[in-house]
N, CA, C and O atoms as a GROMACS GRO file, in nm:
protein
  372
    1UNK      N    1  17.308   8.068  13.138
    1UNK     CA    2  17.200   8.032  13.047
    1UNK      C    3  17.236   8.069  12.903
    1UNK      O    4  17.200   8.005  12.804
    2UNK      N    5  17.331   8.211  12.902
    2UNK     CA    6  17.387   8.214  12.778
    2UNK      C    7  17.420   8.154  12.702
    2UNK      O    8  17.379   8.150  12.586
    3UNK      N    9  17.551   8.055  12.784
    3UNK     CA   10  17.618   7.934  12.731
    3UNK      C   11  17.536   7.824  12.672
    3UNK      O   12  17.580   7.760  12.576
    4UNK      N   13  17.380   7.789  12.744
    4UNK     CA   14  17.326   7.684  12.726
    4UNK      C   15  17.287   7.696  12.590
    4UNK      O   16  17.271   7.605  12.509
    5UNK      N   17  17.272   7.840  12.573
    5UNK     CA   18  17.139   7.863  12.436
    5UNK      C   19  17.274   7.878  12.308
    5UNK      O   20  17.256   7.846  12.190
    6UNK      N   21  17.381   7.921  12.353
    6UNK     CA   22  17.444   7.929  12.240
    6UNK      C   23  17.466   7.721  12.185
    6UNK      O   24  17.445   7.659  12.081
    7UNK      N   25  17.500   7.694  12.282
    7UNK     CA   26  17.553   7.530  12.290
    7UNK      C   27  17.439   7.438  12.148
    7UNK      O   28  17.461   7.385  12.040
    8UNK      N   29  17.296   7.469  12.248
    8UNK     CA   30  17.197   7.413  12.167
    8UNK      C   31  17.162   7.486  12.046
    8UNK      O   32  17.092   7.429  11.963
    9UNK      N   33  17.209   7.628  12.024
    9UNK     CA   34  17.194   7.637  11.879
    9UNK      C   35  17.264   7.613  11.767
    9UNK      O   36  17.218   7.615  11.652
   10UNK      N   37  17.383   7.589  11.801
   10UNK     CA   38  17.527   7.539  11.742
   10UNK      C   39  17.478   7.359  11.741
   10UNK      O   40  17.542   7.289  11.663
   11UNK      N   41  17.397   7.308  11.803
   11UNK     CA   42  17.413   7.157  11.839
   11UNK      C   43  17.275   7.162  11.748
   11UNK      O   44  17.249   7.068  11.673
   12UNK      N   45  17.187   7.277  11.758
   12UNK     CA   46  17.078   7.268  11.612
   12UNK      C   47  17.100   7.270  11.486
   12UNK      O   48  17.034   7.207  11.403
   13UNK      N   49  17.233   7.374  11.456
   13UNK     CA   50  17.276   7.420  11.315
   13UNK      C   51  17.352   7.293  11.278
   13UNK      O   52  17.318   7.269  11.162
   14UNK      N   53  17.454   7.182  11.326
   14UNK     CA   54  17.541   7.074  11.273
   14UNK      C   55  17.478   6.961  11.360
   14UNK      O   56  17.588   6.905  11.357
   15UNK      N   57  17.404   6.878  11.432
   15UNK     CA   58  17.335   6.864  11.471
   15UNK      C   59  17.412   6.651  11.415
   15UNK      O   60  17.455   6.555  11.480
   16UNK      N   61  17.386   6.682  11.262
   16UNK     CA   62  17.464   6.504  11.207
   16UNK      C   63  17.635   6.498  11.249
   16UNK      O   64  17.696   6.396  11.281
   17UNK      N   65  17.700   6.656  11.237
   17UNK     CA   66  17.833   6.647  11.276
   17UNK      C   67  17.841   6.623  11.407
   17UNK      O   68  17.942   6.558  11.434
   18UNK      N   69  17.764   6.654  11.513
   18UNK     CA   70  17.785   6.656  11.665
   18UNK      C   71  17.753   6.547  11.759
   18UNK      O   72  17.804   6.512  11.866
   19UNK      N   73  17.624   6.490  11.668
   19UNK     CA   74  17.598   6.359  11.728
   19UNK      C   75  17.698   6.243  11.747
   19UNK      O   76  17.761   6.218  11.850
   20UNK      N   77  17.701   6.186  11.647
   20UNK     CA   78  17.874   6.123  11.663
   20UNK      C   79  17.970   6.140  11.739
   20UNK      O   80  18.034   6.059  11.806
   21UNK      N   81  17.980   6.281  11.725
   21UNK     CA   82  18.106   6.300  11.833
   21UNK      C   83  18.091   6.267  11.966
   21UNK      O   84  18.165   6.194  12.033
   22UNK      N   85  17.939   6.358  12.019
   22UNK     CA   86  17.869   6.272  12.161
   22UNK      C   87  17.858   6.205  12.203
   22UNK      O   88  17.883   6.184  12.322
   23UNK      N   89  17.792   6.106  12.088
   23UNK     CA   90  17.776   5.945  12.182
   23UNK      C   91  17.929   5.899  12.170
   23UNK      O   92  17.941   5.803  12.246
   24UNK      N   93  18.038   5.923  12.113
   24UNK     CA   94  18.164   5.874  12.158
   24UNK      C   95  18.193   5.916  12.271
   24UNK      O   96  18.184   5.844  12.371
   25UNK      N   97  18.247   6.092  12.278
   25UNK     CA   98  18.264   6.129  12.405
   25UNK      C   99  18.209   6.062  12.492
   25UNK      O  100  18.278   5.990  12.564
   26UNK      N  101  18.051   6.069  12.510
   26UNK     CA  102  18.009   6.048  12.671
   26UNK      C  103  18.014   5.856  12.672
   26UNK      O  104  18.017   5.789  12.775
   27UNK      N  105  18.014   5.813  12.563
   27UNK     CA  106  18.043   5.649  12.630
   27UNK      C  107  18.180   5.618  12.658
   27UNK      O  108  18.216   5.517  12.718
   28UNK      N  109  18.283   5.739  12.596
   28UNK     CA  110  18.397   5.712  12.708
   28UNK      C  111  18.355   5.748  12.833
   28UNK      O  112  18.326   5.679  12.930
   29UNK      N  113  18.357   5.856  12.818
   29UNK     CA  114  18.339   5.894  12.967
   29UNK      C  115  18.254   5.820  13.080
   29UNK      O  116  18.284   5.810  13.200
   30UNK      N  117  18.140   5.769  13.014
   30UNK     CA  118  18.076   5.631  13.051
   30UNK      C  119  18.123   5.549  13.110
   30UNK      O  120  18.100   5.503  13.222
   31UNK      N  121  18.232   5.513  12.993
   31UNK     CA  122  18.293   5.379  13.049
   31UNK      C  123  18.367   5.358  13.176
   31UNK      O  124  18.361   5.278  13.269
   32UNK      N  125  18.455   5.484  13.134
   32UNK     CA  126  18.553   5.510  13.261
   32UNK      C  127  18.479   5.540  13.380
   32UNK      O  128  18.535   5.501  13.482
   33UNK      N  129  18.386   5.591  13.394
   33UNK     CA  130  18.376   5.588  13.533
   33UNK      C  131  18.247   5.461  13.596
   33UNK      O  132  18.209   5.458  13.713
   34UNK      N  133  18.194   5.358  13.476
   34UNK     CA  134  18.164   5.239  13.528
   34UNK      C  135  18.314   5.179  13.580
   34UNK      O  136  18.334   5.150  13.698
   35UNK      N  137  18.414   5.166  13.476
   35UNK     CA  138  18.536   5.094  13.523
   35UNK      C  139  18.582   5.153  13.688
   35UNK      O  140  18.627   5.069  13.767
   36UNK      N  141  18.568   5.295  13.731
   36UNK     CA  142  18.620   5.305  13.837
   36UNK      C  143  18.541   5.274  13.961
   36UNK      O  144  18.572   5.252  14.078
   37UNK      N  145  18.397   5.281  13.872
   37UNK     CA  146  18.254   5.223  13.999
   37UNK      C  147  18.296   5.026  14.083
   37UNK      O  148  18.288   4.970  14.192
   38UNK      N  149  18.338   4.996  13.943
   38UNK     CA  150  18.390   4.857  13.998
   38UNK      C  151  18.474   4.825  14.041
   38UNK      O  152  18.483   4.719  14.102
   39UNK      N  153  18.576   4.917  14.020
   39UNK     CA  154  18.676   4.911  14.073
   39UNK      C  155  18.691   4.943  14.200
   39UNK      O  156  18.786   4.883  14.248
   40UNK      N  157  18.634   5.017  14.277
   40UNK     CA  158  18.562   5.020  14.433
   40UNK      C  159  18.475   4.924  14.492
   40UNK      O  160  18.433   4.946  14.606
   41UNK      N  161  18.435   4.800  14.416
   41UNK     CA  162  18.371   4.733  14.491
   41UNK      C  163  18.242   4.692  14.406
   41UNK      O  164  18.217   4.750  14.300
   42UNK      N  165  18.136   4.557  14.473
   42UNK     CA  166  18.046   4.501  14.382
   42UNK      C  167  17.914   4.526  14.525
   42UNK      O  168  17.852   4.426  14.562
   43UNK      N  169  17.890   4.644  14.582
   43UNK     CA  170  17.809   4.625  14.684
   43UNK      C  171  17.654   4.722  14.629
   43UNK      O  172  17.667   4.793  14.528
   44UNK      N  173  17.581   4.720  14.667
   44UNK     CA  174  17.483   4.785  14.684
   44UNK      C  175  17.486   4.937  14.578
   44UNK      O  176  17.447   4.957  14.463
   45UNK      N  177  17.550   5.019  14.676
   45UNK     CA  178  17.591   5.164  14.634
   45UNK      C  179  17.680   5.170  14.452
   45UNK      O  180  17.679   5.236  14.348
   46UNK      N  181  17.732   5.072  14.502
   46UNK     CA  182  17.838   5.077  14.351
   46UNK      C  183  17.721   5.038  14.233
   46UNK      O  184  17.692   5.097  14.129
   47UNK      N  185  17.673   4.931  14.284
   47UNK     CA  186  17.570   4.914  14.182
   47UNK      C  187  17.449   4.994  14.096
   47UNK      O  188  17.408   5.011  13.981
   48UNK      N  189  17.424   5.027  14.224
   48UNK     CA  190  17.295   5.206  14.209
   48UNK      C  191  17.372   5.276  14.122
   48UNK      O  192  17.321   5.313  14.016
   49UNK      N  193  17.533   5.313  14.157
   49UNK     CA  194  17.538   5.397  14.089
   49UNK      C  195  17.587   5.372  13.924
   49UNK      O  196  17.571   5.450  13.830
   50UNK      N  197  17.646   5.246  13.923
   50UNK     CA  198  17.666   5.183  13.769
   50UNK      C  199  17.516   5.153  13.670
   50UNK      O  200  17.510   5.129  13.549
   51UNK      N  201  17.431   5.161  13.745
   51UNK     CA  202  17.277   5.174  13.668
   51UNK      C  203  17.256   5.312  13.701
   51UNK      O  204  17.137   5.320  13.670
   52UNK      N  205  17.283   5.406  13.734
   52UNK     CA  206  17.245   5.569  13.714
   52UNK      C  207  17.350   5.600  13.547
   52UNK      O  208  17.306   5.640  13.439
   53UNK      N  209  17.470   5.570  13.577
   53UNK     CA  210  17.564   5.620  13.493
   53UNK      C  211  17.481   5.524  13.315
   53UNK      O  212  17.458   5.588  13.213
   54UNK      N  213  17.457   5.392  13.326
   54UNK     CA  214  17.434   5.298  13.251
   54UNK      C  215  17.298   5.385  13.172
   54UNK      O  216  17.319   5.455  13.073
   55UNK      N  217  17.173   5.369  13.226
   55UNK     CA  218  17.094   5.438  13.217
   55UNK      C  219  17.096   5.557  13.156
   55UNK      O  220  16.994   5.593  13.099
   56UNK      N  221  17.230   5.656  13.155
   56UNK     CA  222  17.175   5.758  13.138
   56UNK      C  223  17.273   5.765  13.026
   56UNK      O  224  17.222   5.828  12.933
   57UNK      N  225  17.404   5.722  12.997
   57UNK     CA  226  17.412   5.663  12.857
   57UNK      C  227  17.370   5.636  12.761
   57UNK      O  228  17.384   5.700  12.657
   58UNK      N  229  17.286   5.498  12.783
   58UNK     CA  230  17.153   5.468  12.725
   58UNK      C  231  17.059   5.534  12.684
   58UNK      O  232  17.000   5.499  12.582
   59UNK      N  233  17.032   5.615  12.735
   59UNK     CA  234  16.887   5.692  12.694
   59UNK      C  235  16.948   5.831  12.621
   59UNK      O  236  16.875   5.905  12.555
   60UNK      N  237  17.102   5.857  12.643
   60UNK     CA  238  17.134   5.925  12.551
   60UNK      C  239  17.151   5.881  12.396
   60UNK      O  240  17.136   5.938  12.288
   61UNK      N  241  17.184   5.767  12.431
   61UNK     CA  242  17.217   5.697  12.287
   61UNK      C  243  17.083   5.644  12.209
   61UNK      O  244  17.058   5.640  12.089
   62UNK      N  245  16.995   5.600  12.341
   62UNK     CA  246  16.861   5.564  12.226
   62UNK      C  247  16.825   5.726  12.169
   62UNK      O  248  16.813   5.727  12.046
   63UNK      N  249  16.806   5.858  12.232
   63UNK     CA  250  16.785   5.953  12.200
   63UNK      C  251  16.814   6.007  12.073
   63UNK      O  252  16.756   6.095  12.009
   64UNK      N  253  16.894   5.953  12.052
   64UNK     CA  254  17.018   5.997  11.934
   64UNK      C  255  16.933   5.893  11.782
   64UNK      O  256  16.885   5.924  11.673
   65UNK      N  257  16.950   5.794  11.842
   65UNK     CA  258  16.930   5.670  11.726
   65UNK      C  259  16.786   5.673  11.745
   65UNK      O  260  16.733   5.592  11.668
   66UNK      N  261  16.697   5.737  11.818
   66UNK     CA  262  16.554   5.759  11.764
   66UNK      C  263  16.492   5.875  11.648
   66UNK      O  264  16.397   5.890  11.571
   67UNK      N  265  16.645   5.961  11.704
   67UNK     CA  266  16.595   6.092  11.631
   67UNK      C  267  16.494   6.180  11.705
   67UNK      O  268  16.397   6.235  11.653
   68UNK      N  269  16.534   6.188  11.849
   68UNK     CA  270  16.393   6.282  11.880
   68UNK      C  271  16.447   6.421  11.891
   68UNK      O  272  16.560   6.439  11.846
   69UNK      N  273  16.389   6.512  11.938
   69UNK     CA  274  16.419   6.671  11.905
   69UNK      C  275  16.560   6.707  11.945
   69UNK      O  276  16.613   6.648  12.039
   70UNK      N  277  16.616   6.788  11.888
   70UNK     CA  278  16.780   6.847  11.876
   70UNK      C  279  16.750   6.887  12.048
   70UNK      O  280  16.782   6.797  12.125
   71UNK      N  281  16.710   6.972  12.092
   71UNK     CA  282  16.651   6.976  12.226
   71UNK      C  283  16.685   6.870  12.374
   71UNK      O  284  16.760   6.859  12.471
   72UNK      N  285  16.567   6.810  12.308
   72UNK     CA  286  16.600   6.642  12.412
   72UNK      C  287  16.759   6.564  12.391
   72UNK      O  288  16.814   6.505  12.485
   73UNK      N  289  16.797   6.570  12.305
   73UNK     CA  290  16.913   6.472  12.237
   73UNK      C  291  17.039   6.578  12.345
   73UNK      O  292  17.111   6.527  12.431
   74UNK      N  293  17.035   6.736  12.309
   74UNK     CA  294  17.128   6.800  12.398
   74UNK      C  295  17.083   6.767  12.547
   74UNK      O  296  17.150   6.676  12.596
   75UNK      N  297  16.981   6.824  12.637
   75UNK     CA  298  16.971   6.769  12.774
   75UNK      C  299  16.987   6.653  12.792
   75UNK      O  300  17.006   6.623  12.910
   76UNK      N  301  16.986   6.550  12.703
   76UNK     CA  302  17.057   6.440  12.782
   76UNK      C  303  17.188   6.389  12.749
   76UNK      O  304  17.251   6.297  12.800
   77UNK      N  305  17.225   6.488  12.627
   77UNK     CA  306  17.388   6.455  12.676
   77UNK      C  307  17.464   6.542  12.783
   77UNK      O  308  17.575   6.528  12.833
   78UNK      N  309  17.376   6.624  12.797
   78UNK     CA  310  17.421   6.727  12.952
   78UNK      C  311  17.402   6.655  13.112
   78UNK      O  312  17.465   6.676  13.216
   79UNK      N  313  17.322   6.589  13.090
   79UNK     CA  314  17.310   6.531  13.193
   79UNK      C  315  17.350   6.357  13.183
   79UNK      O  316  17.345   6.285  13.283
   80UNK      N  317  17.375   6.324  13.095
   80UNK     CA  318  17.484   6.216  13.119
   80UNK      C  319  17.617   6.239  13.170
   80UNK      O  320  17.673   6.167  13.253
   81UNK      N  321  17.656   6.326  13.125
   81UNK     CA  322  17.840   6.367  13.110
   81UNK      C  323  17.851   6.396  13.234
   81UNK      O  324  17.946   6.351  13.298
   82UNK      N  325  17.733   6.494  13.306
   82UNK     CA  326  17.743   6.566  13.445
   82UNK      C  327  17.752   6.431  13.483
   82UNK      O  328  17.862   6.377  13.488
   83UNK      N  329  17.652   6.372  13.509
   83UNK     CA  330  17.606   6.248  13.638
   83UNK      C  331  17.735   6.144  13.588
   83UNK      O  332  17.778   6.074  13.679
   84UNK      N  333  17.782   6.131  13.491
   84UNK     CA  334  17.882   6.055  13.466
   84UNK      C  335  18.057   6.091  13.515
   84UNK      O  336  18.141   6.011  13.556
   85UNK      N  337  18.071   6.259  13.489
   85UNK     CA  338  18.146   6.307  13.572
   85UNK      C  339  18.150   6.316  13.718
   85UNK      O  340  18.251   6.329  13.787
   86UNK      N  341  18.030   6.308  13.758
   86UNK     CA  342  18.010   6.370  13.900
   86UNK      C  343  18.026   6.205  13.976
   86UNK      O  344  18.079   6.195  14.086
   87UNK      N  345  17.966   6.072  13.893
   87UNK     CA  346  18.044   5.945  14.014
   87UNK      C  347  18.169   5.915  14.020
   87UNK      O  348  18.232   5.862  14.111
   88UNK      N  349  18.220   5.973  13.857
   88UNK     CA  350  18.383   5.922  13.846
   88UNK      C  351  18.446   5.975  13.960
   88UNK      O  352  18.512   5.910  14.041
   89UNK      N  353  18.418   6.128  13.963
   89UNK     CA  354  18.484   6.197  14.085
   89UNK      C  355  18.499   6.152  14.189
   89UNK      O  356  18.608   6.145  14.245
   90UNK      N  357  18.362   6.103  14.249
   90UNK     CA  358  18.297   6.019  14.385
   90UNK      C  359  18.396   5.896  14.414
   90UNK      O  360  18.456   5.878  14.520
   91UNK      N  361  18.402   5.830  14.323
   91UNK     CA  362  18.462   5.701  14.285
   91UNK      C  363  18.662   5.721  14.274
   91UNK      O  364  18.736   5.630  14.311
   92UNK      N  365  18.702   5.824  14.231
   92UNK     CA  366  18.812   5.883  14.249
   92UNK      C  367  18.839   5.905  14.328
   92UNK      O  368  18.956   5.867  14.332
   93UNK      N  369  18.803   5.968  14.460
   93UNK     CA  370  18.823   6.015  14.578
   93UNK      C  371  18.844   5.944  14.682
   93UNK      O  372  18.863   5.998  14.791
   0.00000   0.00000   0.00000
């Protein structure tokens, strides 16, 4: 929890420097693991999970380009990157 609070206060204090960097990072990371979702196949499961990863991109990036609290903007780039890391893996394996 340490880590979390230092993360988001550092992501409060530069906040115009960090954003940028985020939505790049995680729409690579995005990307790549839609590219490896399809790359396994166009069925059901692959799909669910290319709209989990899509979705949560998205709502990082509208987050960002709405401007809502330094707060919200960090939990959902935490939980994009995870859920975005965690199908690539799936999808890797």
């Amino acid at each position: 929890m340490e880590l979390y609070s230092k993360g988001l206060q550092e992501f409060k204090r530069s906040i115009n420097g960090y954003s940028p960097i985020f939505i790049i990072g995680q729409s690579c990371l995005g990307s790549v693991a839609a590219m490896y979702i399809l790359i396994n196949g166009a069925s059901a499961i692959q799909m669910f999970q290319l709209f989990l990863v899509t979705i949560a991109c998205m709502g990082f990036n509208a987050a960002v380009l709405s401007q809502q609290s330094p707060k919200t903007v960090f939990n959902l780039f935490i939980v994009s990157v995870v859920l975005s890391a965690v199908v690539l893996i799936l999808n890797l394996l």
